[in-house]
C-alpha positions as CSV (number, residue, x, y, z in Angstrom):
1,X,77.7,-17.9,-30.9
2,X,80.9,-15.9,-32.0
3,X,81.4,-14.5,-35.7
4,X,83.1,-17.3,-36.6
5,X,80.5,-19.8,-35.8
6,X,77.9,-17.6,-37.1
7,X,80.0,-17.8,-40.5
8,X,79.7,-22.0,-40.1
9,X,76.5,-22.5,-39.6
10,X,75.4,-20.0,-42.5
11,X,77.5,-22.4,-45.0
12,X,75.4,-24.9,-43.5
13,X,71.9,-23.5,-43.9
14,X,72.7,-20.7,-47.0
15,X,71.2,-23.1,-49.3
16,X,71.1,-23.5,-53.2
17,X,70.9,-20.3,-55.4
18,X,67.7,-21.1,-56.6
19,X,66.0,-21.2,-53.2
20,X,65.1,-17.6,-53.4
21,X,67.7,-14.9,-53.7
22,X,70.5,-14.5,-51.3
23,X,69.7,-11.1,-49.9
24,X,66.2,-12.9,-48.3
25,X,68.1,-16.3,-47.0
26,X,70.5,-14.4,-45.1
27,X,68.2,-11.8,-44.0
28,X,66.3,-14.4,-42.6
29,X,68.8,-16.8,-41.7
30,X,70.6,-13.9,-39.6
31,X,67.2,-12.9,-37.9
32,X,66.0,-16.6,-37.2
33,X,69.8,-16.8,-35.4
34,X,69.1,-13.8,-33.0
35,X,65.5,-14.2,-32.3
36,X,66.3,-17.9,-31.3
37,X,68.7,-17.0,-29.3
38,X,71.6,-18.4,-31.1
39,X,73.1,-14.6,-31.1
40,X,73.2,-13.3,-28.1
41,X,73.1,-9.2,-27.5
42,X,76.7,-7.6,-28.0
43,X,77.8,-10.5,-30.1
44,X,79.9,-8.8,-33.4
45,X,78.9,-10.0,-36.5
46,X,81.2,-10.8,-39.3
47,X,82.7,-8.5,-41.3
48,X,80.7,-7.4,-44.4
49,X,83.5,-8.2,-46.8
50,X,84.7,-11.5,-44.6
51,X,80.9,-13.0,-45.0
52,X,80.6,-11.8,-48.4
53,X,84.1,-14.0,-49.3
54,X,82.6,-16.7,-46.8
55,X,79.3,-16.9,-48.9
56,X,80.6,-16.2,-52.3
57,X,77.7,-13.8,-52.3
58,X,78.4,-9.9,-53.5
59,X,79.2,-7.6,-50.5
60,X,76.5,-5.4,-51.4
61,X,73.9,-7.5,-50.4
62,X,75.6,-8.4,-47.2
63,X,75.9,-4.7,-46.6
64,X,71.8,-4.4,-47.9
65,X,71.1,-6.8,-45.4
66,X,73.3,-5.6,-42.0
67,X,71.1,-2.3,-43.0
68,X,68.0,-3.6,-43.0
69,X,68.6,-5.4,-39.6
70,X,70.4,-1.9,-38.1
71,X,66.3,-0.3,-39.7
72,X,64.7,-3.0,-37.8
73,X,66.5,-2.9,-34.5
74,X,67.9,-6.2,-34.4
75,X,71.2,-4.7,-35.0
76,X,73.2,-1.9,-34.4
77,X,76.5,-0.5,-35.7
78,X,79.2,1.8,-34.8
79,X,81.3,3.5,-38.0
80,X,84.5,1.7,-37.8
81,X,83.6,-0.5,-34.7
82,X,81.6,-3.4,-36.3
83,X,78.3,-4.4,-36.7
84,X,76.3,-5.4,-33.2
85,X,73.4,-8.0,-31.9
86,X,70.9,-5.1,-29.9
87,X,69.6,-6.3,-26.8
88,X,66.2,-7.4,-28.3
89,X,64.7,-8.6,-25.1
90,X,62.8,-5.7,-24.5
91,X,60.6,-6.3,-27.5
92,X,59.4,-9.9,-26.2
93,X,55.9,-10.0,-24.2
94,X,56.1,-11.0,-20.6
95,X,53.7,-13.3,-18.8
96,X,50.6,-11.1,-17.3
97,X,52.1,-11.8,-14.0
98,X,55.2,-10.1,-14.5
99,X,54.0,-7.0,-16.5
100,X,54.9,-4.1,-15.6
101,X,51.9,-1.0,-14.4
102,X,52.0,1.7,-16.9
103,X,53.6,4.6,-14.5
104,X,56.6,2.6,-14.0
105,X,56.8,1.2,-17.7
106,X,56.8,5.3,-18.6
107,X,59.4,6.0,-16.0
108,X,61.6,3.1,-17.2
109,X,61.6,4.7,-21.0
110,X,60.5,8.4,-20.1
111,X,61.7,9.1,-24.0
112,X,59.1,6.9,-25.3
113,X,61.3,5.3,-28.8
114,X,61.2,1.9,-26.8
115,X,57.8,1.9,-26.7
116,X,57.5,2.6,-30.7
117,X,57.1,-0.4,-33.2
118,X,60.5,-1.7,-35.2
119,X,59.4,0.6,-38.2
120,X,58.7,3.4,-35.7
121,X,61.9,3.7,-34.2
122,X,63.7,3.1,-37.6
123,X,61.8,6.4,-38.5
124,X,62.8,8.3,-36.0
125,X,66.1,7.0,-35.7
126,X,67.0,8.3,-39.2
127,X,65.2,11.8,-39.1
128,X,65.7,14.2,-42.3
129,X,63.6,16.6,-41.7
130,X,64.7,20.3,-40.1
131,X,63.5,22.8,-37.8
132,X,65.5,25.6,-39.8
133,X,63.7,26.2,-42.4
134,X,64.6,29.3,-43.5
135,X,68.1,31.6,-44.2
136,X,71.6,30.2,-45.7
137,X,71.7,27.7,-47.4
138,X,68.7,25.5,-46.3
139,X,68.3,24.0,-49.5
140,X,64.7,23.1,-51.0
141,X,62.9,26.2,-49.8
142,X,61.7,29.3,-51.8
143,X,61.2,32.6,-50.4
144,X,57.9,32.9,-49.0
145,X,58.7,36.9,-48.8
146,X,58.3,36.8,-52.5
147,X,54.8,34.9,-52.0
148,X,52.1,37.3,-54.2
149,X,50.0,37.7,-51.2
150,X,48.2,40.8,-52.6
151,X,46.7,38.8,-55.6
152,X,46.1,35.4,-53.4
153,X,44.5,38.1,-50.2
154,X,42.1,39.7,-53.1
155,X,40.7,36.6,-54.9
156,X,40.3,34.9,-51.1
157,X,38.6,38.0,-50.0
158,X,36.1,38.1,-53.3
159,X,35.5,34.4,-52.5
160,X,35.0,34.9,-48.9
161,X,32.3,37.7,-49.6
162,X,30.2,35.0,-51.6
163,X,29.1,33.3,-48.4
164,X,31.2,29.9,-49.9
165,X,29.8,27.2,-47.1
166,X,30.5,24.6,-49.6
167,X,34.2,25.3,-49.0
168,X,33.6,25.2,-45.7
169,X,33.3,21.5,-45.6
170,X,35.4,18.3,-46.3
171,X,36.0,17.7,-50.0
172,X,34.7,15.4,-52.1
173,X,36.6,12.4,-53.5
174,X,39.7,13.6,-55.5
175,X,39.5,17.3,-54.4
176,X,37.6,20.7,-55.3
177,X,36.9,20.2,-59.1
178,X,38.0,23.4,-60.5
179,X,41.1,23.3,-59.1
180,X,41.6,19.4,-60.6
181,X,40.5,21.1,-64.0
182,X,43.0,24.1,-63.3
183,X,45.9,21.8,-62.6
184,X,45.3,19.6,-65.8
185,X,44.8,22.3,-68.0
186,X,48.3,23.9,-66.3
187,X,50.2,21.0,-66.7
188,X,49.2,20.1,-70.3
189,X,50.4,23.1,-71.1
190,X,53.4,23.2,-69.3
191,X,54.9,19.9,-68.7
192,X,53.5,17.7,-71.6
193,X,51.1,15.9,-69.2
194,X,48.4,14.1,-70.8
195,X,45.4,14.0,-68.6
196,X,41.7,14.7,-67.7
197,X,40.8,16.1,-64.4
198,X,39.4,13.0,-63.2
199,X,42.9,11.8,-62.6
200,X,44.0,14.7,-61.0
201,X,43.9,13.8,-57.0
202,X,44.6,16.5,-54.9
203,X,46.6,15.6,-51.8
204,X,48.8,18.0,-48.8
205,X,52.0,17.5,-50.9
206,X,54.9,15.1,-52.4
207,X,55.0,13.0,-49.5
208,X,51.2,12.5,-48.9
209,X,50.9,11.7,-52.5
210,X,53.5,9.0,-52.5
211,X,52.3,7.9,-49.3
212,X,48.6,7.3,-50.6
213,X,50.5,5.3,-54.0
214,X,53.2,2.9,-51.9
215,X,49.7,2.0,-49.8
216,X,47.5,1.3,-53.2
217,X,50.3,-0.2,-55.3
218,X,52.2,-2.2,-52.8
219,X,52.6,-4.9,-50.2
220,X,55.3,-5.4,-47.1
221,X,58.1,-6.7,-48.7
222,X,57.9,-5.6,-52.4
223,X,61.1,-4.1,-54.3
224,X,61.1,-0.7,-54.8
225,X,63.7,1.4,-56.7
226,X,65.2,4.5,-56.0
227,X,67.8,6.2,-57.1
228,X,71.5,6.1,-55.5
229,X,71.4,9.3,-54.0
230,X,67.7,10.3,-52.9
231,X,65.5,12.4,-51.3
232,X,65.5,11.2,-48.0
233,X,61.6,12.1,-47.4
234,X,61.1,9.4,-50.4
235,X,63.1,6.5,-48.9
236,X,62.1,7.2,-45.3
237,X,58.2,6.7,-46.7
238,X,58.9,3.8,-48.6
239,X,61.2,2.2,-45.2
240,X,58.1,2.7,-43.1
241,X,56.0,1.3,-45.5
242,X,58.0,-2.1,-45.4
243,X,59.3,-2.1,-49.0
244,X,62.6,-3.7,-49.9
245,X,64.5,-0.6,-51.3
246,X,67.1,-1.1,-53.8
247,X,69.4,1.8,-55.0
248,X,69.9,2.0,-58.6
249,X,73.6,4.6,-59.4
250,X,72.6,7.4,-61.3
251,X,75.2,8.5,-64.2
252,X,74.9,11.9,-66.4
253,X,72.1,10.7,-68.2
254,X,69.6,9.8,-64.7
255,X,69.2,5.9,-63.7
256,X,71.2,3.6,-64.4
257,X,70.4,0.2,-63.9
258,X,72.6,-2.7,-64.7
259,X,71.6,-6.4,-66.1
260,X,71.2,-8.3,-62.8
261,X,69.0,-5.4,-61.4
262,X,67.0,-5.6,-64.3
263,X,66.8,-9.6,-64.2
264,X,64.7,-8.7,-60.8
265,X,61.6,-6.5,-61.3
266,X,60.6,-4.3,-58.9
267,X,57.4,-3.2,-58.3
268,X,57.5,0.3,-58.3
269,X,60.2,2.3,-59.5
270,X,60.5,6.5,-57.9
271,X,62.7,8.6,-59.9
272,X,62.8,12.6,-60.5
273,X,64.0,12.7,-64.4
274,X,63.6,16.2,-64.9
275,X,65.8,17.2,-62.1
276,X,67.4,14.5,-60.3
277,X,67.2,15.3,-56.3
278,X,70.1,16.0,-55.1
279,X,72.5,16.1,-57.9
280,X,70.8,17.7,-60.5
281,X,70.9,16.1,-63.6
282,X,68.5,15.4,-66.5
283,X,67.3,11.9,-67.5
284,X,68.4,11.6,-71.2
285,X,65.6,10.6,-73.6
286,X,67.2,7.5,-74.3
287,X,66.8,6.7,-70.8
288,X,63.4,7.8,-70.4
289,X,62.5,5.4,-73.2
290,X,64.5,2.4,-71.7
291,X,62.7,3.2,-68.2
292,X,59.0,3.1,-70.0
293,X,59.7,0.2,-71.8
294,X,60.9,-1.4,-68.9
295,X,58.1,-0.8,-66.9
296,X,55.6,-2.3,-70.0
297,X,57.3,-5.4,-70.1
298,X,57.6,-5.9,-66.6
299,X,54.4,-4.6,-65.1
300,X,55.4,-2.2,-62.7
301,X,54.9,1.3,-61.8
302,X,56.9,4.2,-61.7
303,X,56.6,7.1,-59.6
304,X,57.7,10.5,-61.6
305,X,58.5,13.4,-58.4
306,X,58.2,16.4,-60.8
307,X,59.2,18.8,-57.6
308,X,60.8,21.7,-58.6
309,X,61.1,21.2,-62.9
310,X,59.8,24.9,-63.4
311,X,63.2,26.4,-62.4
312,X,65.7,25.9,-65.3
313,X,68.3,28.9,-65.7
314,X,69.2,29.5,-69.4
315,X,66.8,26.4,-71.2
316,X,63.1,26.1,-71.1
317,X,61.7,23.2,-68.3
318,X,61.7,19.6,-70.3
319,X,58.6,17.7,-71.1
320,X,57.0,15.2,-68.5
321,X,57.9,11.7,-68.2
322,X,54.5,11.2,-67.9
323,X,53.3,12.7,-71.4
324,X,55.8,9.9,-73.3
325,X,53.8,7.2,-71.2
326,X,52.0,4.9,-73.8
327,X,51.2,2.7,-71.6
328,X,49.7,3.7,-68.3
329,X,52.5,2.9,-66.1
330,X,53.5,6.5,-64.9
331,X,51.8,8.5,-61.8
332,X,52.8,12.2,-62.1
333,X,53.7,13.7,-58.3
334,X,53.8,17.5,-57.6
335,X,53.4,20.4,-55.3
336,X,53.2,23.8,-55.0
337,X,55.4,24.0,-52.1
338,X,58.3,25.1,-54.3
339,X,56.5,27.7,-57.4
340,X,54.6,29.1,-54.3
341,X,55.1,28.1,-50.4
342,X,55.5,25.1,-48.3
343,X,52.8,26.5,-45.8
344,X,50.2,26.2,-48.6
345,X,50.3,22.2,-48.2
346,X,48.7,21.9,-51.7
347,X,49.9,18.7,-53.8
348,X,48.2,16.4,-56.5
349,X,48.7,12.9,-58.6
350,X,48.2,12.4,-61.7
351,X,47.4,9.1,-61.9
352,X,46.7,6.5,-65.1
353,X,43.0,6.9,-65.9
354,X,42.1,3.1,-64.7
355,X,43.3,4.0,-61.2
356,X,41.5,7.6,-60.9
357,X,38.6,6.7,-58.9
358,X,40.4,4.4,-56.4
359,X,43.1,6.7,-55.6
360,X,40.4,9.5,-55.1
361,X,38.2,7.3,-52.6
362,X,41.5,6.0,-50.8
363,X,42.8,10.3,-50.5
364,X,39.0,10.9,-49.2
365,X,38.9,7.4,-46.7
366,X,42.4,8.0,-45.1
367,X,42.9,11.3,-45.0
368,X,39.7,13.1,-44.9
369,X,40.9,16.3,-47.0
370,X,39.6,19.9,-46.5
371,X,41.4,23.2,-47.3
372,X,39.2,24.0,-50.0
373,X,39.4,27.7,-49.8
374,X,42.7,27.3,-50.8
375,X,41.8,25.4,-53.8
376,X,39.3,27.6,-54.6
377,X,41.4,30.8,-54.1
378,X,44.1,28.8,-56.0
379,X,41.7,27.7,-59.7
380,X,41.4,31.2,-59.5
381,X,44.9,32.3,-59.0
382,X,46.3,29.8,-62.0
383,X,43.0,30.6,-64.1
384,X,43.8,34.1,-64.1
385,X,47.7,33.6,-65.2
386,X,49.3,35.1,-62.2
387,X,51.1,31.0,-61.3
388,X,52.7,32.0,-65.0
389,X,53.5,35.3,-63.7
390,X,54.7,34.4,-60.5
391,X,56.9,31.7,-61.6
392,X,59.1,34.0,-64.6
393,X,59.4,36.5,-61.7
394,X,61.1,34.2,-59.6
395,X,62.9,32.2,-61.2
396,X,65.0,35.7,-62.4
397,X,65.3,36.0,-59.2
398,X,66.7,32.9,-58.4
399,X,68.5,32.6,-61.4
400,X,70.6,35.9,-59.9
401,X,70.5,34.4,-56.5
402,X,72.3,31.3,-58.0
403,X,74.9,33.3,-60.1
404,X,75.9,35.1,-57.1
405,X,76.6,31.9,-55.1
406,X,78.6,30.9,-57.6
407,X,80.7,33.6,-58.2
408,X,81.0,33.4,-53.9
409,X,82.5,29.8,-54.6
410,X,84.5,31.0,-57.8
411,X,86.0,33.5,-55.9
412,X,86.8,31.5,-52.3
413,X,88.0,28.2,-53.6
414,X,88.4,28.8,-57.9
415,X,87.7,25.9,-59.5
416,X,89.4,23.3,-56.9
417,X,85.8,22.3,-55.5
418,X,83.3,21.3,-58.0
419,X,79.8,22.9,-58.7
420,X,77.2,20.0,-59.3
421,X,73.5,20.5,-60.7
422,X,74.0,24.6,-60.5
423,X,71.9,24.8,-63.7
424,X,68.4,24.3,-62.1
425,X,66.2,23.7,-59.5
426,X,66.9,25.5,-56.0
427,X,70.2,24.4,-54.7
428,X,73.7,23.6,-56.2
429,X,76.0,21.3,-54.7
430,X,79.7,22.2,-53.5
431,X,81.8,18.9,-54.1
432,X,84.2,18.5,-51.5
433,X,87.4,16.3,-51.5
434,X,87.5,12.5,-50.8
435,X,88.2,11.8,-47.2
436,X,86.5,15.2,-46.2
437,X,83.6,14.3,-43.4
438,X,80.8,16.3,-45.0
439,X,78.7,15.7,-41.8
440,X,81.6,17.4,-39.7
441,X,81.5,20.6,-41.9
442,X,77.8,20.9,-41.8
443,X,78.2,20.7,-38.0
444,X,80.9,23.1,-37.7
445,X,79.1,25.3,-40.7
446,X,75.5,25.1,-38.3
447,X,77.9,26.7,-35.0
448,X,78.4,29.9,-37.4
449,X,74.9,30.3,-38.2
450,X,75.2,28.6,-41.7
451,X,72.6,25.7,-42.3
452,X,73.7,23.3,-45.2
453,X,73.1,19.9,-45.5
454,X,75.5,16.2,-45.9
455,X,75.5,14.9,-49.9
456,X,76.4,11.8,-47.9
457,X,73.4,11.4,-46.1
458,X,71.4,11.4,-49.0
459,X,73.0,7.6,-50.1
460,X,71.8,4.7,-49.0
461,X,75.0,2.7,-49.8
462,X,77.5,5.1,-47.5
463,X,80.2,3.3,-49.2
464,X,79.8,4.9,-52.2
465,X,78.9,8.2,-51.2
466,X,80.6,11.4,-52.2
467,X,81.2,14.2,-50.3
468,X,79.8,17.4,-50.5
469,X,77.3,20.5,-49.4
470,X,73.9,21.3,-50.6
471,X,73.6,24.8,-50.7
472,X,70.2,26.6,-51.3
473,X,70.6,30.1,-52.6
474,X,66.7,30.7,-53.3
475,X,65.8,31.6,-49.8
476,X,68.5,34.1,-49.3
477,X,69.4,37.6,-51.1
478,X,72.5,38.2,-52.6
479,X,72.9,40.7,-49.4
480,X,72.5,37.4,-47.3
481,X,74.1,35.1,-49.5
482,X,77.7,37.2,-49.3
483,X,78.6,37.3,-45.7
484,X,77.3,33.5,-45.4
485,X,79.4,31.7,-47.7
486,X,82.4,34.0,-46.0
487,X,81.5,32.2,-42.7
488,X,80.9,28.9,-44.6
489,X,84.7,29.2,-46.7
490,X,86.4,29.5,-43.2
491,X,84.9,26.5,-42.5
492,X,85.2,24.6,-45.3
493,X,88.7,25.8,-45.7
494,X,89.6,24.3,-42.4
495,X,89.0,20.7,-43.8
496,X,90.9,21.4,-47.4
């Protein structure tokens, strides 16, 4: 069936508006076409805009759906070349008679993604993680060389002495309980949050702790929103998970979501107010309002990623979402990965009271969690005030770090390419002109030694994304940070 058919026969089978809405019926209507056979592999769909016109639908949701089909494998697309039918074949079950023994299945795929589920090979085939995790300008890491290892090495070593078997074992529901009372106590008296250490589930980070939420709170196919750019750690969990992900702009004052997205509840809602990821800015209070207000009427949850809100340069860290929540809607997500080190692996929820014991049981049934010396070692360490300590030390640290990249950029480029989010957190962005291929210059930037990463990547809409470079400075000294960004400007100033 060419395009142009393909176009027909949607007209024929689109259906009324109040069927269901139109980002389902030609979702499934496409992938009822190629799975019957009606589209074979290598035939070109329409044009986003041409179908869009054809359907009198918005060409968003025609682009929404070509990119779940491209996640799911039934599709696959070629910047400026179209949008494909992918050889599906391979995914269909042959008669016994004709299967294949399992040496020569192995040799036949010896890289092993054809052998992954649709939602496997979506994962891997849109990766954010790095191996370089460490020098300039990796962005979203600390510097571990600043870790207070001599504190954390003598209150490990006094515990150790104690003969602590009890640490020795798997933890009980929720996590080691003075660490759960150490964190509440912490955050009430650091970021507003209202709770009791029941609600306090310890988890290995972030990304387990959102993992554990999506699995309690939500079914295959829900609507989730995210904000338009992300972290892409958030949206790749919430792909796998099978969740319908919607991208909600974001504007000075946070998310912004307009009338018709608001006329369609999600179910869950993931947002970082006090330090948008990746471009930095605040949620107002006006917005945070509209957001909890929101999520009364409607029922749904929102997920607050509080991930680096300690490091503010110049004003005090803002109050939690979480401690304006009236009405139970808010589950509060941190780490430590960024006040102390990734290698830690130490996160928590802080989830609404009514959900406390569930999400504790479901942490203990699917994950099985340990590491209690390092909570132990950690009540301690936040007990004693040295996580206060630690955290005003380094964040004057950072806080030069950061004014030395900037005057780097000042003094290469002036003010022709802007600074975004410089004012907290541990990255800035370097905006870059439209038209500029931010994905080339991180590529060119990675042959000098220089590790940045895309602001383009981090949309899910790419035709709305801007250009630009996130730079993390807290990783590096200003000794590191100079001769970097001279290798980095050469580059940059190649595409200018």
């Amino acid at each position: 069936m060419e395009s142009f058919i393909l176009s027909e026969w949607l007209l024929q089978n689109f259906g009324a508006p109040g069927d269901s809405p139109a980002y389902h019926r030609l979702y499934q209507l496409i992938c009822r076409a190629i799975l019957e056979g009606h589209l074979s592999a290598g035939a070109r769909l329409p044009s986003s805009r041409d179908l869009a016109a054809e359907l009198g639908i918005a060409r968003n949701t025609v682009l929404q759906v070509y990119d779940q089909l491209s996640e799911e494998g039934y599709v696959h697309a070629g910047v400026g070349r179209g949008t494909y039918v992918q050889d599906i074949s391979q995914d269909l079950v042959d008669p016994p008679a004709a299967a294949v023994d399992a040496p020569e299945h192995a040799a036949a795929h010896p890289d092993g993604v054809h052998d992954l589920s649709r939602r496997g090979r979506a994962l891997v085939s849109r990766l954010g993680f790095s191996n370089l995790q460490a020098g300039a300008f990796m962005p979203g890491i600390p510097d571990v060389r600043e870790f207070p290892l001599k504190t954390w090495s003598r209150i490990q070593n006094r515990l150790w002495r104690d003969e602590p078997w009890d640490l020795m074992r798997y933890a009980p529901a929720g996590g080691y309980g003075p660490v759960r009372q150490a964190i509440s106590d912490y955050l009430g008296s650091v970021r507003a949050v209202r709770s009791s250490a029941q609600q306090v589930v310890m988890t290995t980070g972030i990304h387990q702790g959102i993992d554990v939420a999506i699995r309690l709170l939500c079914d295959p196919g829900d609507t989730v929103w995210i904000e338009e750019p992300a972290y892409w750690g958030v949206r790749n969990l919430l792909r796998t998970a099978g969740l319908r992900l919607v991208p909600i702009r974001v504007d000075e004052e946070g998310i912004c979501p307009g009338e018709a997205e608001r006329a369609r509840p999600p179910r869950l809602i993931v947002v970082a107010p006090s330090h948008q990821y990746p471009l930095g800015m605040v949620m107002s209070l006006a917005r945070r309002r509209m957001l909890l207000d929101y999520a009364r009427q409607v029922s749904c949850w929102i997920i607050e990623d509080d991930y680096d809100s300690e490091f503010r340069y110049g004003t005090r860290p803002l109050a939690s979402l979480q401690g304006m929540d009236e009405s139970g809607r808010v589950l509060y997500a941190g780490s430590f990965s960024k006040t102390l080190c990734p290698g830690l692996r130490v996160g928590f929820l802080v989830v609404p009271e009514p959900l406390a014991d569930a999400f504790a049981d479901a942490v203990a049934e699917l994950y099985r969690e340990g590491n209690m010396m390092n909570h132990a070692v950690l009540a301690e360490f936040i007990r004693e005030g040295h996580l206060a300590q630690h955290i005003r030390r380094v964040r004057r640290r950072y806080a030069e770090r950061r004014t030395c990249l900037i005057d780097e950029i000042r003094g290469h480029f002036g003010n022709a390419l802007e600074i975004v989010g410089g004012d907290a957190g541990l990255h800035l962005i370097l905006g870059l002109p439209e038209g500029v291929d931010d994905t080339l210059v991180v590529r060119d930037a990675l042959q000098q030694g220089v590790v940045t990463r895309a602001l383009s990547t981090y949309y899910l809409e790419r035709a709305h994304a801007r250009p630009g470079l996130l730079l993390g400075y807290a990783g590096v000294s200003p000794e590191e940070i100079r001769p970097a960004f001279d290798a980095l400007a050469r580059v940059v100033g190649a595409y200018l």
